[in-house]
N, C-alpha and C positions, 0 to 999 in steps of 0.2 A: 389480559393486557400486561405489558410487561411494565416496571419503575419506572425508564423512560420514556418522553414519549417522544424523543427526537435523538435515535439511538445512534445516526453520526454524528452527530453535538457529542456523545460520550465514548469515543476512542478518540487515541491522540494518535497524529501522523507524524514521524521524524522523516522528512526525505533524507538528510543524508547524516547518516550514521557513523558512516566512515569516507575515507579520502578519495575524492574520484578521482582518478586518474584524466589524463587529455587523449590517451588512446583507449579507453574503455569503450566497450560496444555496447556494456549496459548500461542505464540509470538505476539506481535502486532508491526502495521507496519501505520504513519500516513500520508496521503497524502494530501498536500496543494497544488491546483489546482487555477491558479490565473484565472481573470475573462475573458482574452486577450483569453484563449482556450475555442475554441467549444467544444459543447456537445461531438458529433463526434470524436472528437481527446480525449478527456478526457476517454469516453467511451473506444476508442484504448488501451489507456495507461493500463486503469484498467483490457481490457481482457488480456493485454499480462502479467500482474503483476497475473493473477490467473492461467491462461495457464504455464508459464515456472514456477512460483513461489510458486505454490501451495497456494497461497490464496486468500479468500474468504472474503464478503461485509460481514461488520459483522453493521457499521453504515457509514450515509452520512449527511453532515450540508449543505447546502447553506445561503452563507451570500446575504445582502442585496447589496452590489455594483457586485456581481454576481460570486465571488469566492467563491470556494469547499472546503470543507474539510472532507476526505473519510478517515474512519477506516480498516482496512483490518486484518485479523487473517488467522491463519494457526494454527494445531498440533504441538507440539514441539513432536520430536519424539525423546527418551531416548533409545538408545541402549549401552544394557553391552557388553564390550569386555569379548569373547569369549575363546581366545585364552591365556589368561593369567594363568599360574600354580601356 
């Protein structure tokens, strides 16, 4: 078993890291994985962040003391209301 036992309690999410733009077609999402988490849990986090999340590895860093730091995107999706006369 691993120190944690609620190993998305221990990465931190920043959605935005930098400036979105109003014409971007991505959202970006950044995730800071410190080094205390296994492969295995980290992996968990990420499938469940694409699974319910809709997003996708777009880049991944490893530092040298053995922490992550994982890029994630998704579609922004732009819908016009409809209903408006």
């Amino acid at each position: 078993m691993s120190k944690h036992s609620n190993p998305a309690a221990a990465h931190v999410v920043n959605p935005r890291r930098r400036r979105e733009t109003a014409a971007s077609r991505f959202e970006w999402r950044v995730v800071d994985i410190p080094s205390a988490i296994t492969r295995a849990e980290a992996r968990s986090i990420l499938t469940e962040q694409a699974e319910y999340g809709r997003w996708e590895l777009a880049r991944s860093q490893k530092f040298i003391g053995g922490a992550r730091r994982v890029w994630l995107k998704r579609r922004v999706m732009r819908v016009e209301r409809t209903d408006v006369f």
